[in-house]
N, C-alpha and C positions, 0 to 999 in steps of 0.2 A: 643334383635334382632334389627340392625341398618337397617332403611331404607333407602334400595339397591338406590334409588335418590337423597336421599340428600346430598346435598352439606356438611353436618356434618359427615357424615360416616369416619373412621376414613383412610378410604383407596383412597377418593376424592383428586385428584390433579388439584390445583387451576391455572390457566391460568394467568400467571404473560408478556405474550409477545405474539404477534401474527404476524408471518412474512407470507405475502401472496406469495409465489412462482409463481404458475399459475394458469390462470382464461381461461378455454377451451367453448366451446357449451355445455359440459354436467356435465363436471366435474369443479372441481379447487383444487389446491392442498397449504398449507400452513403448518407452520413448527412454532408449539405452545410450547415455556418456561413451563415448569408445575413446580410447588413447591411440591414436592413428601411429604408424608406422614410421611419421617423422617426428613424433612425440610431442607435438599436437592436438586437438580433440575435437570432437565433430560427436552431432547425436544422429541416429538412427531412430526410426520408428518403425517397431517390428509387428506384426500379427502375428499370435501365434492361434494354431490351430491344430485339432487331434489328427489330421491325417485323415485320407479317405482312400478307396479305391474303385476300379472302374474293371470293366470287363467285357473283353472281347470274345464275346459266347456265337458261336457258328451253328447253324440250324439247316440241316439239308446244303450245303454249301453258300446260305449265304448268311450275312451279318443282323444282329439284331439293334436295335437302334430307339431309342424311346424320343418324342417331342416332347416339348415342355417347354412353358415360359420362363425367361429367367431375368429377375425382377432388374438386378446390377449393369443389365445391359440393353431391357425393356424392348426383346423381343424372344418369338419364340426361335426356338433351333432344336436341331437332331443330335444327339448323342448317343453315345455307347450306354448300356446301365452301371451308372457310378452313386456314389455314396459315403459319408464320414462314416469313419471308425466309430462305436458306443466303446466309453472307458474298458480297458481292460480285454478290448474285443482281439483277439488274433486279428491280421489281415486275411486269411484265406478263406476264415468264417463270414466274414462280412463281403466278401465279394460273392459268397454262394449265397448268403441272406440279400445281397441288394438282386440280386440276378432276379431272385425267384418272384421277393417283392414287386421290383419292375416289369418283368416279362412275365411270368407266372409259369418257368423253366429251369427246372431244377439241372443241375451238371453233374454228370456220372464222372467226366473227365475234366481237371480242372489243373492249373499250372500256372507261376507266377513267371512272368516276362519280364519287369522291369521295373523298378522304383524310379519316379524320377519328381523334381522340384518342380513347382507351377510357378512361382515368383518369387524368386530370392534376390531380389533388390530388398524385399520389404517382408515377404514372408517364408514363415518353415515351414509350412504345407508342403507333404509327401505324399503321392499317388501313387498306389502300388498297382499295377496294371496287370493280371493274369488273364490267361487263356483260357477257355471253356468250349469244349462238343461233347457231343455224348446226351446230348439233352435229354427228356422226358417231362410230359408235360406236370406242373405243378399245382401251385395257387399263386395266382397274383396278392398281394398283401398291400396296396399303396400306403403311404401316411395319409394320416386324415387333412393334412394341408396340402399333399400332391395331387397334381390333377395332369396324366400325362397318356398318349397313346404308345403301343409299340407297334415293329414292324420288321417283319427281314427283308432287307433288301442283297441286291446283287452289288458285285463288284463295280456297274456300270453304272447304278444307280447312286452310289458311294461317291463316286467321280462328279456326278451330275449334282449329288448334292452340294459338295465342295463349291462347283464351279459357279454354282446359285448363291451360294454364301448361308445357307441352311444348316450345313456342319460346318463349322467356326470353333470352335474350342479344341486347345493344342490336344487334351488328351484323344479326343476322337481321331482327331486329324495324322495323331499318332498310332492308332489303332487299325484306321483305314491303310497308310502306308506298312506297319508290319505286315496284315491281310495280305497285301501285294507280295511281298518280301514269303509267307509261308507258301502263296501259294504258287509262285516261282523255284522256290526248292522243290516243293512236292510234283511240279511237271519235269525238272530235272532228273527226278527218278526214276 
């Protein structure tokens, strides 16, 4: 069994060129030469991006959730509160600063669940996904460019969102199913 990191795997395509295309506020995009596997070559075009994270914060037993437009796909939807990483930021700080920002709920109790990729055809973006209850209430902080509601809903309303196409984005949609998954252990108990 080859490990899936190494640079020895025999499926690893080595970075022979790096043309930087564009460099934005959150993203940048570049268009990388790889020497493929059958010694070959082929380009890739990568985003790269700082990383963000999202947070499944429970309130009275049920989920918090913010609407918001989102321009890339020119409608509105329901989400968890997520947010980029600012340089040099921890992730577990930035998921307690998006929380309180978003929802204006600060977390006594807070715990990371999962890292995982949003698009790795094309990009590095890593979402680190933690857990939060224990709330108290905070201050809402928006960006002066966000304009977005919150709300707790129930596990049933989670479902009904889905089922409408209101929650659409994997990390929610990821969020809602662990929800299921905690709170099936916790009647096991």
């Amino acid at each position: 069994m080859h490990d899936f990191r190494s640079k020895n795997h025999p499926f690893y395509e080595k970075t022979l060129e790096t043309k930087p295309i564009f460099e934005g506020r959150m993203i940048s995009l570049q268009v990388d030469t790889v020497k493929l596997p059958n010694g070959g070559t082929a380009t890739r075009e990568i985003v790269r991006h700082p990383g963000a994270v999202a947070v499944l914060a429970l309130l009275d037993g049920k989920m918090l959730v913010v609407e918001q437009f989102r321009k890339a796909l020119e409608r509105v939807q329901v989400e968890i509160p997520a947010g980029k990483l600012d340089p040099g930021e921890a992730p577990e700080q930035a998921a307690l600063r998006e929380l309180e920002e978003e929802t204006g709920y600060r977390a006594r109790n807070i715990r990371h669940v999962q890292t995982f990729s949003t698009s790795p055809g094309f990009a590095e973006e890593l979402i680190h996904l933690y857990f939060a209850d224990d709330l108290e209430q905070g201050e809402e902080h928006l960006d002066e460019e966000e304009f977005l509601t919150c709300e707790a809903i129930t596990p049933e309303q989670a479902d009904e969102y889905i089922r409408e196409g209101r929650i659409f984005d994997a990390k929610t949609l990821l969020a809602v199913h662990l929800w299921r998954e905690f709170r099936q252990a916790d009647e096991r108990r």
